[in-house]
MARNUKE-313410 format. One record per residue (C-alpha): residue number from 1; x, y, z; residue in three letters. Coordinates in nm, 2 decimals. Layout:
residues N
[lumnu NUM,[X,Y,Z],'ALA']
...
END
This chain:
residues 416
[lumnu 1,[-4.02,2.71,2.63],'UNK']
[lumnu 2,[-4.02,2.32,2.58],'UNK']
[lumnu 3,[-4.17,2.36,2.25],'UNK']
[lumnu 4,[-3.91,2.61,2.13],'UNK']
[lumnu 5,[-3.63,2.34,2.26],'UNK']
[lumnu 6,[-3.80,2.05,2.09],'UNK']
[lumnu 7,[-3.78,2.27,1.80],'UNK']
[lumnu 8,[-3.46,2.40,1.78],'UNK']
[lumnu 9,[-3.36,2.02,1.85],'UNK']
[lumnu 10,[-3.54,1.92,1.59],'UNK']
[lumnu 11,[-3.39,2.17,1.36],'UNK']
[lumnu 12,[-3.04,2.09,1.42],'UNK']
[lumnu 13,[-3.11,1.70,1.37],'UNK']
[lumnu 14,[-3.28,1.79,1.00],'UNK']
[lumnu 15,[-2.95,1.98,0.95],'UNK']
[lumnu 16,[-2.70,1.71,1.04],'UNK']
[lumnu 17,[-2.89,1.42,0.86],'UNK']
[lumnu 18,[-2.95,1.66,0.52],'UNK']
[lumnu 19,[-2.59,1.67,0.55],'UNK']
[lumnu 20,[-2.51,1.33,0.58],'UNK']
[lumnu 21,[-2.75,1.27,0.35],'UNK']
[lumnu 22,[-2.56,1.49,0.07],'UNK']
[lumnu 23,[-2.22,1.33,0.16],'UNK']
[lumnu 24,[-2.34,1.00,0.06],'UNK']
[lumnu 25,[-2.56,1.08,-0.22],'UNK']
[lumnu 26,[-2.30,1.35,-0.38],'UNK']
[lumnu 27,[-1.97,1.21,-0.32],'UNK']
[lumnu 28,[-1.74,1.13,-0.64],'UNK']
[lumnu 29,[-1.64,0.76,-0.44],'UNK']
[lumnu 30,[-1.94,0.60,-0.43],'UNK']
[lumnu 31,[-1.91,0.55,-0.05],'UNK']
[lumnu 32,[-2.28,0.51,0.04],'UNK']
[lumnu 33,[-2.29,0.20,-0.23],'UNK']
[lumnu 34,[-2.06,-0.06,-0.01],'UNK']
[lumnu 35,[-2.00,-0.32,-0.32],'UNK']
[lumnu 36,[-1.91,-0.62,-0.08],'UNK']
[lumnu 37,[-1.82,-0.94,-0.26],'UNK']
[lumnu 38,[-1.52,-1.04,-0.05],'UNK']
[lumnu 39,[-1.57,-1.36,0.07],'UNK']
[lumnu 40,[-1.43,-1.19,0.47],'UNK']
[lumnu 41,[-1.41,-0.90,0.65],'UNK']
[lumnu 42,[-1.22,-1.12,0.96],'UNK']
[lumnu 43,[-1.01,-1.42,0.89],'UNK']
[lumnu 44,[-1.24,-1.61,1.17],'UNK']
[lumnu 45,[-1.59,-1.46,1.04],'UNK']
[lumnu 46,[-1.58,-1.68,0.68],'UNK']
[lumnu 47,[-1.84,-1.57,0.48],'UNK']
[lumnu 48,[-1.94,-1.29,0.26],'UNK']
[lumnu 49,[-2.03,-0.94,0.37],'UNK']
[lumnu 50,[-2.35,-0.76,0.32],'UNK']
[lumnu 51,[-2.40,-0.47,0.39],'UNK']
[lumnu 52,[-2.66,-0.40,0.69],'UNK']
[lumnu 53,[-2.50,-0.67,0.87],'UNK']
[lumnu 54,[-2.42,-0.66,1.29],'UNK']
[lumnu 55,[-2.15,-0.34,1.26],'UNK']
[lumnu 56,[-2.00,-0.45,1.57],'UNK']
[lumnu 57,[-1.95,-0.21,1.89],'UNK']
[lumnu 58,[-1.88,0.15,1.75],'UNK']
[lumnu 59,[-1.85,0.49,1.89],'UNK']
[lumnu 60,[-2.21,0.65,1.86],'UNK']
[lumnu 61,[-2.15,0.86,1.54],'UNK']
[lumnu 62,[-2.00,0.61,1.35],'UNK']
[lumnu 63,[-2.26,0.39,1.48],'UNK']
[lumnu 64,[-2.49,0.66,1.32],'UNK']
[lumnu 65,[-2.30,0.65,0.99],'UNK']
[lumnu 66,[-2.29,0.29,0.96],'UNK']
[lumnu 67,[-2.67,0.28,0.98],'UNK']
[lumnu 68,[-2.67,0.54,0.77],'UNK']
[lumnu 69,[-2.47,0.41,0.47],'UNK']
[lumnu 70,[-2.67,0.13,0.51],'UNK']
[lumnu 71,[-2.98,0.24,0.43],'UNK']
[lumnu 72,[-2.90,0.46,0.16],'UNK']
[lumnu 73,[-2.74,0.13,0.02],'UNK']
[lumnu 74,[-3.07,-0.03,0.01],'UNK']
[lumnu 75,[-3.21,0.27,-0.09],'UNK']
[lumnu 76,[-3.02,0.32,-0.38],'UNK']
[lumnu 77,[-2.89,0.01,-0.50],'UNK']
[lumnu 78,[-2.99,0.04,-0.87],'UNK']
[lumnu 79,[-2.82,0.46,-0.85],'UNK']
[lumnu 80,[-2.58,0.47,-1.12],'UNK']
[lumnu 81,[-2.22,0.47,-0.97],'UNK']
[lumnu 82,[-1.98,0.79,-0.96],'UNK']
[lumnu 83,[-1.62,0.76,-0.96],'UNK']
[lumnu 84,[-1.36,0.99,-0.99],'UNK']
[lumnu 85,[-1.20,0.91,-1.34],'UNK']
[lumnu 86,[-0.89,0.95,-1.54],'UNK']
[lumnu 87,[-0.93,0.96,-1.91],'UNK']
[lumnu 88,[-0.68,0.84,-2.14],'UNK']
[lumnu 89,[-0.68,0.97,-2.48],'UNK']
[lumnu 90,[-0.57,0.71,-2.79],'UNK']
[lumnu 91,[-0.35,0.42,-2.68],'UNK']
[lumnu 92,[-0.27,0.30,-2.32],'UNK']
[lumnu 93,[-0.08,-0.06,-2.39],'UNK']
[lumnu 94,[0.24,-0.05,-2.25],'UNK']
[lumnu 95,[0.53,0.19,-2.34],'UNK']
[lumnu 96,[0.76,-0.07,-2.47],'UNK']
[lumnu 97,[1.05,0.15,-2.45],'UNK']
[lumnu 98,[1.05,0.20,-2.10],'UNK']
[lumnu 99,[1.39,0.14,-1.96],'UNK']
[lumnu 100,[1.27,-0.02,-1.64],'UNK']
[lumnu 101,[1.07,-0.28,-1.78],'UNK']
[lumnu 102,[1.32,-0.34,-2.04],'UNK']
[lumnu 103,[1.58,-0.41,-1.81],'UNK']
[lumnu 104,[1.41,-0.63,-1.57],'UNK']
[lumnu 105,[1.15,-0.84,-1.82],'UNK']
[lumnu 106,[0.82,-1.01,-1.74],'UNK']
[lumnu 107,[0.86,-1.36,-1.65],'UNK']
[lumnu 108,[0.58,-1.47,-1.93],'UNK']
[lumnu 109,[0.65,-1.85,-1.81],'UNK']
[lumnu 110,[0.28,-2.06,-1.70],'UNK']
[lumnu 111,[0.28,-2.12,-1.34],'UNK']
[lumnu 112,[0.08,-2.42,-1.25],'UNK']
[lumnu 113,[-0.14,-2.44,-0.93],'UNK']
[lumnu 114,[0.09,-2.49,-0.63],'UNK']
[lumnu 115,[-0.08,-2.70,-0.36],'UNK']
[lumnu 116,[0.23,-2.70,-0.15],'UNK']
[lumnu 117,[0.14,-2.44,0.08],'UNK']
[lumnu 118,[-0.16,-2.44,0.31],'UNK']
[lumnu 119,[-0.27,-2.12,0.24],'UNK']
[lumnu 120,[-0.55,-2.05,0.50],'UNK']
[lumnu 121,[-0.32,-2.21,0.79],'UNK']
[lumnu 122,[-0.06,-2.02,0.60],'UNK']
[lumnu 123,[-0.19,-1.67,0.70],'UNK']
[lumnu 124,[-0.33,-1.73,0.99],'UNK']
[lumnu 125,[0.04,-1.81,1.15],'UNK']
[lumnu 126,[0.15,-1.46,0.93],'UNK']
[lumnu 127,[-0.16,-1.26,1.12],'UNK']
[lumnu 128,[-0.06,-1.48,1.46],'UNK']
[lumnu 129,[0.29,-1.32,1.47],'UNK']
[lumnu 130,[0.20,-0.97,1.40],'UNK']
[lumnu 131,[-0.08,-0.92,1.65],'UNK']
[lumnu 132,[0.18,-1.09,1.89],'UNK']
[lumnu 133,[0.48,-0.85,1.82],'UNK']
[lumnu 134,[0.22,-0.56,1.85],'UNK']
[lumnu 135,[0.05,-0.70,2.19],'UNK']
[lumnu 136,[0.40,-0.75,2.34],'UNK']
[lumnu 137,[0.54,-0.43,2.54],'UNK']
[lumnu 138,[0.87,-0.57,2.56],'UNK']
[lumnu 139,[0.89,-0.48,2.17],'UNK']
[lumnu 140,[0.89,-0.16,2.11],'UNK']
[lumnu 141,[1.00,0.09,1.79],'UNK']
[lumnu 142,[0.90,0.43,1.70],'UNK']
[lumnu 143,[0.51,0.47,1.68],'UNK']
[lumnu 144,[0.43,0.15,1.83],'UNK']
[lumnu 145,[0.21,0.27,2.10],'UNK']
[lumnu 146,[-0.01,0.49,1.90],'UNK']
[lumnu 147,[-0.41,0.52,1.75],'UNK']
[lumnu 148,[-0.52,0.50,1.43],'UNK']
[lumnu 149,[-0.64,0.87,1.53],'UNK']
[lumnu 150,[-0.30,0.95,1.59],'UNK']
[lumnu 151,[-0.13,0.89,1.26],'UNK']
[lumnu 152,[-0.14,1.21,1.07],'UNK']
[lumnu 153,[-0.32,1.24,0.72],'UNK']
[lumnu 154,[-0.07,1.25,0.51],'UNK']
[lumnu 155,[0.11,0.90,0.63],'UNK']
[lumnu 156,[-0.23,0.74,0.50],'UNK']
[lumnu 157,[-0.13,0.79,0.13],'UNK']
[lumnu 158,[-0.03,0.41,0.07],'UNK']
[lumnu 159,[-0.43,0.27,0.16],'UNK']
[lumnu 160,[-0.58,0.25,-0.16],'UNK']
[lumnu 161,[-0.93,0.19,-0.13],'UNK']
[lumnu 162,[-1.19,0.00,-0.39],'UNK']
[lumnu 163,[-1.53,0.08,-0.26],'UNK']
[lumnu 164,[-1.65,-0.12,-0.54],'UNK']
[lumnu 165,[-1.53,-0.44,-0.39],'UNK']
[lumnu 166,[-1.52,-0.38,-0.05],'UNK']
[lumnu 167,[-1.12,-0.38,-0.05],'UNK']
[lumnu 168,[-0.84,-0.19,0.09],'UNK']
[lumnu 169,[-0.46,-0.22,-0.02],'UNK']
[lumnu 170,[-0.17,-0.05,0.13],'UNK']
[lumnu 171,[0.10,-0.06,-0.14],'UNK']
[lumnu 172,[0.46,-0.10,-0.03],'UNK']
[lumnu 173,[0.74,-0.01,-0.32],'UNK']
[lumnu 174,[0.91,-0.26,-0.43],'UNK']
[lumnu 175,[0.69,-0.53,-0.37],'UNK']
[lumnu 176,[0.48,-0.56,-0.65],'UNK']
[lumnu 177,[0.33,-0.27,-0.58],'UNK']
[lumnu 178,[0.28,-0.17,-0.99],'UNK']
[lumnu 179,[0.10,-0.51,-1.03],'UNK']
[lumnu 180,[-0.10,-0.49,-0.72],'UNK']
[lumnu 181,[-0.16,-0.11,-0.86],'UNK']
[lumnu 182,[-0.33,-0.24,-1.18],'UNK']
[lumnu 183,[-0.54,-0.49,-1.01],'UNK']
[lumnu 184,[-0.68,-0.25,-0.82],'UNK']
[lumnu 185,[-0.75,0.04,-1.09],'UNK']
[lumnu 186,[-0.91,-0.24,-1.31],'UNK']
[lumnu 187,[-1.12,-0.37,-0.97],'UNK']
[lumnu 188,[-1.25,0.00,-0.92],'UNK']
[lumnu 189,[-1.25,0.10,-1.27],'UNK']
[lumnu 190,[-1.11,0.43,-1.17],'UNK']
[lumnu 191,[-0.89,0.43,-1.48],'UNK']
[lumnu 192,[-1.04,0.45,-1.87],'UNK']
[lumnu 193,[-0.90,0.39,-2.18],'UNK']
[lumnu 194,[-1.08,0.54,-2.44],'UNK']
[lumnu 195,[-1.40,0.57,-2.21],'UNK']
[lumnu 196,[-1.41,0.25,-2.17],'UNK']
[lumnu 197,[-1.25,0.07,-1.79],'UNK']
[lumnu 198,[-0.93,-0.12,-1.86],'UNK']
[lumnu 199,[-0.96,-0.50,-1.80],'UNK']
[lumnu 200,[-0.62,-0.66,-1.84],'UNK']
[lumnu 201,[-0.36,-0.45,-1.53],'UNK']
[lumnu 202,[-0.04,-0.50,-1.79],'UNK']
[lumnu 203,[-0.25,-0.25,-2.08],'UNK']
[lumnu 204,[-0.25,0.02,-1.83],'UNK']
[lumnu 205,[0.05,0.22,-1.88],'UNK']
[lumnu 206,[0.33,0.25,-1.58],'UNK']
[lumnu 207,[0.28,0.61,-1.62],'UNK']
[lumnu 208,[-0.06,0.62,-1.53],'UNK']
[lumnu 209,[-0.02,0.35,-1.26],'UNK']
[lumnu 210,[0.18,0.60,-0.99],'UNK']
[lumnu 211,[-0.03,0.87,-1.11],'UNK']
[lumnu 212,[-0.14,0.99,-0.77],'UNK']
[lumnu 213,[-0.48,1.11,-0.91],'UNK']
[lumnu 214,[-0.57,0.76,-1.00],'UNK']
[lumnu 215,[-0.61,0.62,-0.68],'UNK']
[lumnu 216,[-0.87,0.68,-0.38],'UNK']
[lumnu 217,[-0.61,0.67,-0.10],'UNK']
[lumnu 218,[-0.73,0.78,0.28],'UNK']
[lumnu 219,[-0.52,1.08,0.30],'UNK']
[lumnu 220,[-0.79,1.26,0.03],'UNK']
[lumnu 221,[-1.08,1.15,0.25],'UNK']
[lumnu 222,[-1.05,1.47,0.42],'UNK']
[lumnu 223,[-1.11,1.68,0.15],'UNK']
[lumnu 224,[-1.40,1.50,0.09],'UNK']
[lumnu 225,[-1.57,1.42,0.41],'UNK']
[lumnu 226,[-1.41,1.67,0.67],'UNK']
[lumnu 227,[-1.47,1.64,0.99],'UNK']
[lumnu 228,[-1.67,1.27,0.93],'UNK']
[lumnu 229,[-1.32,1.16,0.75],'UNK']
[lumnu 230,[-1.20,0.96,1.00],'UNK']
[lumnu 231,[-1.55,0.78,1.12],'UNK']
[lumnu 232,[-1.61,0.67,0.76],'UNK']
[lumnu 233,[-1.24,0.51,0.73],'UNK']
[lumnu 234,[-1.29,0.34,1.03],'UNK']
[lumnu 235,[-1.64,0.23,0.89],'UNK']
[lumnu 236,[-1.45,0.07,0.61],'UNK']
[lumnu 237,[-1.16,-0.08,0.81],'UNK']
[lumnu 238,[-1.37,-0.24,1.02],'UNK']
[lumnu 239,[-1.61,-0.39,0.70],'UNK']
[lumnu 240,[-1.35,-0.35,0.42],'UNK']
[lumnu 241,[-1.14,-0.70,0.33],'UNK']
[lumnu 242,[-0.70,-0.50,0.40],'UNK']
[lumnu 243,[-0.42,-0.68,0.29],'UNK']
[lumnu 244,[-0.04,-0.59,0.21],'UNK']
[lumnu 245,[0.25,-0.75,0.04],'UNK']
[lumnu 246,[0.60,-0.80,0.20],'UNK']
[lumnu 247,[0.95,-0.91,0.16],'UNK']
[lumnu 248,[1.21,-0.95,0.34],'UNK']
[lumnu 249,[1.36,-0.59,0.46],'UNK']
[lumnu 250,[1.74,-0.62,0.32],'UNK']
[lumnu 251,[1.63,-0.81,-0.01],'UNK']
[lumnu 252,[1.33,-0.50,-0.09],'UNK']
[lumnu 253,[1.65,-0.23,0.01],'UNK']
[lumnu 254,[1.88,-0.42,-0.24],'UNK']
[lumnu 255,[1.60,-0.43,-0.50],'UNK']
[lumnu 256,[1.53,-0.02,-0.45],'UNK']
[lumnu 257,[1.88,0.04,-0.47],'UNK']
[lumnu 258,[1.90,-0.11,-0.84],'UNK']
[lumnu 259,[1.60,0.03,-0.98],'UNK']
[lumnu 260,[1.68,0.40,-0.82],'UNK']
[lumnu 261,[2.06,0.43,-0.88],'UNK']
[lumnu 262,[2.14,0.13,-1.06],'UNK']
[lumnu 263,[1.91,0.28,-1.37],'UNK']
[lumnu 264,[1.93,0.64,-1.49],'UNK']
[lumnu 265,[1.63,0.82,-1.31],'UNK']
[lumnu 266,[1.66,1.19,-1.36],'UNK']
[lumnu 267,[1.44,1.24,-1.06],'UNK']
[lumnu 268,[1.64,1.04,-0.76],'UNK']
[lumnu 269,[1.96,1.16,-0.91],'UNK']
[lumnu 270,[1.93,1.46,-0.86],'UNK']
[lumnu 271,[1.74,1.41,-0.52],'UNK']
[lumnu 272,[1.94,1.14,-0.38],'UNK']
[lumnu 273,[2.24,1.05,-0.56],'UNK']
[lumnu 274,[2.41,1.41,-0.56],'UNK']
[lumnu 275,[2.40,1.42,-0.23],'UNK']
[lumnu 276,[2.51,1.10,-0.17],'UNK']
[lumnu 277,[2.78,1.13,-0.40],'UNK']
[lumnu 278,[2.89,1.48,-0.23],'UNK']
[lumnu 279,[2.87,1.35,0.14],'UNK']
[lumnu 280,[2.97,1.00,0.12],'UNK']
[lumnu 281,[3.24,0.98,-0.15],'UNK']
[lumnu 282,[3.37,1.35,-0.16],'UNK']
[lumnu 283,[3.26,1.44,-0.53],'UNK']
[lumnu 284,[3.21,1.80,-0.58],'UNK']
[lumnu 285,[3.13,1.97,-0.93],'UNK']
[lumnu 286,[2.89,1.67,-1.04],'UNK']
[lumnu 287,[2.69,1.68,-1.36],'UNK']
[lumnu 288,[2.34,1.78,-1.34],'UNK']
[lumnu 289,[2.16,1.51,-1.57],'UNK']
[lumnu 290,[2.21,1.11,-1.47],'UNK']
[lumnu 291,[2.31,1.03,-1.84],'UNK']
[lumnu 292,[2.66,1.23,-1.84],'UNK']
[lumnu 293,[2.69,1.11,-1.46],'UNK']
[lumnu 294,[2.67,0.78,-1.59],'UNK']
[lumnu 295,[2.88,0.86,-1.87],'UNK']
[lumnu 296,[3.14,1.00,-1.62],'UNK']
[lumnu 297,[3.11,0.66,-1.42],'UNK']
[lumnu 298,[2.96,0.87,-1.17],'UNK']
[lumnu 299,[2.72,0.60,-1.00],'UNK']
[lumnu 300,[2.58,0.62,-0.61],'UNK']
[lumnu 301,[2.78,0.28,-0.42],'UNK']
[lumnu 302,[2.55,0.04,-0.23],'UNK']
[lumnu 303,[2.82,0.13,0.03],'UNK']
[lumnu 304,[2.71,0.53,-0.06],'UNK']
[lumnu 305,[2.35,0.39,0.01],'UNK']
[lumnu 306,[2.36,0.28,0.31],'UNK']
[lumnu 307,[2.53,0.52,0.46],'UNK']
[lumnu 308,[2.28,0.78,0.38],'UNK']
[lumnu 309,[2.03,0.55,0.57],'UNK']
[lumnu 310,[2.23,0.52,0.87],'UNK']
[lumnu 311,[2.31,0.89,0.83],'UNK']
[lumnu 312,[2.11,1.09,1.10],'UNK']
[lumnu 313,[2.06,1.37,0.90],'UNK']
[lumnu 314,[1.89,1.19,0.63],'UNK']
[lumnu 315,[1.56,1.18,0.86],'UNK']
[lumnu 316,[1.60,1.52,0.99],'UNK']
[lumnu 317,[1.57,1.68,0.63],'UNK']
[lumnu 318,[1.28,1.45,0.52],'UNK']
[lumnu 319,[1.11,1.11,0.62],'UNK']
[lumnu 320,[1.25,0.82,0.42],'UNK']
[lumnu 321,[1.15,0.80,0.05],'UNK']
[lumnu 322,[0.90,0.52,0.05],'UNK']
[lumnu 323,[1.12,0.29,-0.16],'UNK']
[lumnu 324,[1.31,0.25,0.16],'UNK']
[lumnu 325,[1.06,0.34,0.43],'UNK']
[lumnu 326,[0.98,0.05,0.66],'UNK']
[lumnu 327,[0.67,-0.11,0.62],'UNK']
[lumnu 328,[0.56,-0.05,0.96],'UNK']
[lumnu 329,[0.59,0.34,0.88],'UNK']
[lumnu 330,[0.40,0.31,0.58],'UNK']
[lumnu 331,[0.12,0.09,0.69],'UNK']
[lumnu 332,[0.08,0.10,1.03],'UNK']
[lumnu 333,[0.05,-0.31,1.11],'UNK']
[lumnu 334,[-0.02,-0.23,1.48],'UNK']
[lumnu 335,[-0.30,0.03,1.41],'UNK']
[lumnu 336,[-0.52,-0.17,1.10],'UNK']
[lumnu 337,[-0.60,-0.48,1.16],'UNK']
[lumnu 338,[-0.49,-0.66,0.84],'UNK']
[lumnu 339,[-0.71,-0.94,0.67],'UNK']
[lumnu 340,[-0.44,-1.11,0.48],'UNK']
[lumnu 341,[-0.06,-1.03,0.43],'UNK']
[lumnu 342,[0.12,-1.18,0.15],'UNK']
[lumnu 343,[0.48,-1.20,0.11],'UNK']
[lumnu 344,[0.68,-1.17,-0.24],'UNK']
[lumnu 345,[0.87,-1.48,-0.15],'UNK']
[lumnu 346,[0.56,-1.68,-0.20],'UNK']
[lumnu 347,[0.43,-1.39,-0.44],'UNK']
[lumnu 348,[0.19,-1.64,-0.72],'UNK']
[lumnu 349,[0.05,-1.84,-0.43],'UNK']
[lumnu 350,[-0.04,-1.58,-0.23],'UNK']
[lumnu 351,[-0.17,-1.33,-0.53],'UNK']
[lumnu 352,[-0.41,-1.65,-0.67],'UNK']
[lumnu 353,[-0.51,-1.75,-0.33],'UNK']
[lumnu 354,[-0.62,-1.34,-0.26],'UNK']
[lumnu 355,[-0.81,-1.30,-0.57],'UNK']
[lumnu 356,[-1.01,-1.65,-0.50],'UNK']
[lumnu 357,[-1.08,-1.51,-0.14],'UNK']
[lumnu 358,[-1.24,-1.15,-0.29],'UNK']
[lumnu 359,[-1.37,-1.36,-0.53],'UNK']
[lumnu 360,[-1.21,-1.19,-0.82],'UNK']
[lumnu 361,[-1.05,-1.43,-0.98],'UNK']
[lumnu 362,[-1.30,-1.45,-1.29],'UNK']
[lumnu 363,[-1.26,-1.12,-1.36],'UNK']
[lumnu 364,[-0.87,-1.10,-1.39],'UNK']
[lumnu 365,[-0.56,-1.28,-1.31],'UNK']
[lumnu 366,[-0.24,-1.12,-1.14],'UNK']
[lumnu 367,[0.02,-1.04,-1.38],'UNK']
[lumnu 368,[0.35,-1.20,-1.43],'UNK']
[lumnu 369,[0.66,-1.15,-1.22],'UNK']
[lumnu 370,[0.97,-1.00,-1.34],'UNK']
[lumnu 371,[1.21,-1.26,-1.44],'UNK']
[lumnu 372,[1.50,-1.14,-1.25],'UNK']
[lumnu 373,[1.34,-1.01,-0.93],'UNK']
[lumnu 374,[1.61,-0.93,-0.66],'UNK']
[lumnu 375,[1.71,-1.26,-0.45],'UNK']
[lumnu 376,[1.76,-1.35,-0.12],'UNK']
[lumnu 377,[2.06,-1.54,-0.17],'UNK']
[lumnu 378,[2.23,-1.21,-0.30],'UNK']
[lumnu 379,[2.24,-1.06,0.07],'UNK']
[lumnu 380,[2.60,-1.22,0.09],'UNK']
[lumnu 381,[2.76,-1.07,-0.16],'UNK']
[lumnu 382,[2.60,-0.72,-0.18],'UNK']
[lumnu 383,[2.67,-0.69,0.21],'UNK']
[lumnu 384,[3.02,-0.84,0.19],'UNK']
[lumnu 385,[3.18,-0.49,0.16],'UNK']
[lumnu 386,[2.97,-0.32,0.42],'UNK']
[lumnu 387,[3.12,-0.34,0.78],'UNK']
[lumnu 388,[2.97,-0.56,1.02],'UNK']
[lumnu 389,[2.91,-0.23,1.24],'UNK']
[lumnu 390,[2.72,-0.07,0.95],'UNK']
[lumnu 391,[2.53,-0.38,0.95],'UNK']
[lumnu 392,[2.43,-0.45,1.29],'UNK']
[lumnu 393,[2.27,-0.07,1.28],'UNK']
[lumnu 394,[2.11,-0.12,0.95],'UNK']
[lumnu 395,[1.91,-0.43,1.09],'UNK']
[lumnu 396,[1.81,-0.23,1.46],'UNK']
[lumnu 397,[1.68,0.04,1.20],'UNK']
[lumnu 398,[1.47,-0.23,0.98],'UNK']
[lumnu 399,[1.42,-0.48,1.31],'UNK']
[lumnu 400,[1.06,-0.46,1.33],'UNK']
[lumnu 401,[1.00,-0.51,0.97],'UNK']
[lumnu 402,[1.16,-0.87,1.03],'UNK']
[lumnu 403,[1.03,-0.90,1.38],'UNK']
[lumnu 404,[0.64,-0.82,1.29],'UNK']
[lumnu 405,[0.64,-1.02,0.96],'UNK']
[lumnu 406,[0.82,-1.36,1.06],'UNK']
[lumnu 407,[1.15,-1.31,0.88],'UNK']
[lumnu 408,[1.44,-1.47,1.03],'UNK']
[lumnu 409,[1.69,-1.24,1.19],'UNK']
[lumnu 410,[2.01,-1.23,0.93],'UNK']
[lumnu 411,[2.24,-1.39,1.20],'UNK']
[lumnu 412,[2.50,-1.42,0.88],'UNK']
[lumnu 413,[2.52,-1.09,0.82],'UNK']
[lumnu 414,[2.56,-0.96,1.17],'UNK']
[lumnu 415,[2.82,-1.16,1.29],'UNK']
[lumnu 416,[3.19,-1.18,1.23],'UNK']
END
């Protein structure tokens, strides 16, 4: 009777590690190969990460999994790499009529090194306030209080993962999120032009950039790894170098509201601005492209805009686009334990100072800013028609996005 226990044990043990075994050596990503050349996993741990390293206290299977990868990493450190690949047929430089680009311009100028800002102390008073906002129970806001298990699959979309390099990167529109994009296609090499991985982010096509099917993101580990999905991201949370670029919350709703409505996009006029136009300033019988809107002098008011976000029934149809989603909704500060947050303020410093630290810097440089990006000395005078009511709810909606990322509450604004 023992025997046949031992046996059927032993059976069911064969099973589970054959299919481990053909997760890691089948899957598209690469996951068993962890490509670790950041120079942290923890901003008080310096040094780099190798795989097979102390994995820290985890829950027994992903204990199991960890040891696992690890040993198919030695195993199979000379395996041939697969990656899920786009190809792009004949030329990918940049579509030079593309109205966006035209309109805002690349800021081509040569920044020198900036040793103004102590960059190390820099971020460790950016991580300091966040983990404080999210220890503190006296500050609260919607989905404060829950797990990383909690969040639902599809609101991990924005992690971008490069297994390559040991790196995860949770894009946040309208803060160089196209840029940081391109870095990361050309750090995992998930894009080719012409068979051959792009090198230089600003040849890779905008197009191709937000192509969904371009990026590894979390939400599509399910598919790949069912019910192991969520032990292997925490695996790589817990080993993988995360980072995130910010900007101040009113200045990144100002900037979305000139590239979405300010520009003639097919898609968010007829999404948003119809609406918008129909509820907030009573037209009826619009015109269904954006070009004879625009014609018309049919255009969506920042006064329009805001409206809609203070509107209730905006999030009852449909969570906020993620142009205007708050950050804390898209990449969940309180649940993943960021190595590095960068702000657009400070965007060259930051971006230089990031690539040194994954020690990337030889392979590629961050691209240039647009010339005109949105500033925060425009806050005045796009607010000055919105009523101080209007404004005081706008900021409680957007509060911890200033509260959790150290920018000062807009006392000007919110006052008489």
């Amino acid at each position: 009777m023992t025997k046949a226990r031992l046996l059927r044990l032993s059976v069911v043990l064969v099973s589970i590690f054959m299919i481990l075994l053909i997760i890691v050596y089948w899957d598209n990503v690469g996951t068993a190969h962890f490509y670790l050349h950041t120079s942290f996993s923890r901003p008080r741990s310096p040094g780099a990460i190798v795989a097979g390293e102390d994995w820290e206290a985890l829950p027994d299977v992903d204990e199991f999994l960890a040891k696992l990868l690890s040993s198919s990493l030695k195993q199979n450190s000379s395996m041939p790499r697969k990656t899920e690949q786009l190809l792009v047929q004949g030329s990918n430089k940049p579509v030079v009529s593309n109205l966006e680009e035209n309109v805002r311009g690349y800021d081509w100028s040569t920044h020198k090194d900036r040793n103004s800002l102590d960059q190390e102390k820099l971020q460790v008073e950016r991580q300091r306030t966040l983990r404080e906002f999210c220890a503190n129970s006296s500050f609260t806001f919607p989905t404060k209080e829950r797990s990383f298990d909690d969040i639902p699959n599809y609101e991990l979309n924005h992690l971008i993962v490069d297994d390559r390099h040991g790196v995860i990167y949770c894009y946040v529109p309208k803060v160089a999120c196209t840029n940081w994009k391109r870095v990361m296609i050309v750090l995992s090499e998930s894009l080719l032009d012409q068979g051959v991985p792009y090198r230089n982010p600003l040849d890779i096509p905008r197009e191709h950039v937000h192509n969904t099917s371009t990026h590894l993101t979390f939400n599509k580990f399910w598919r790949r790894y069912g019910k192991f999905s969520r032990h292997l991201m925490k695996i790589k949370l817990k080993k993988y170098t995360k980072f995130l670029f910010v900007r101040d919350p009113f200045v990144r709703l100002i900037s979305a509201f000139r590239s979405k409505f300010e520009l003639e996009n097919e898609d968010f006029y007829r999404r948003f601005a119809i609406p918008m136009l129909k509820l907030y300033s009573n037209h009826t019988n619009l015109p269904t492209s954006v070009s004879e809107a625009f014609g018309a002098g049919l255009k969506v008011s920042f006064s329009d805009f805001i409206q809609y976000l203070l509107d209730p029934r905006t999030e009852k149809m449909a969570p906020f686009n993620e142009h205007w989603r708050q950050v804390y909704r898209l990449c969940h500060p309180c649940q993943i334990d960021y190595d590095f947050i960068g702000k657009l303020e400070t965007l060259d410093e930051d971006a230089a100072y990031l690539l040194q630290l994954l020690k990337v810097d030889r392979l590629l440089r961050f691209p240039p800013s647009y010339r005109n990006r949105t500033a925060s000395s425009w806050e005045d005078n796009w607010f000055a028609k919105i009523p101080l009511a209007w404004r005081q709810q706008l900021y409680k909606l957007y509060e911890a996005d200033f509260v959790l990322f150290g920018y000062p509450k807009p006392e000007n604004l919110l006052k008489d």
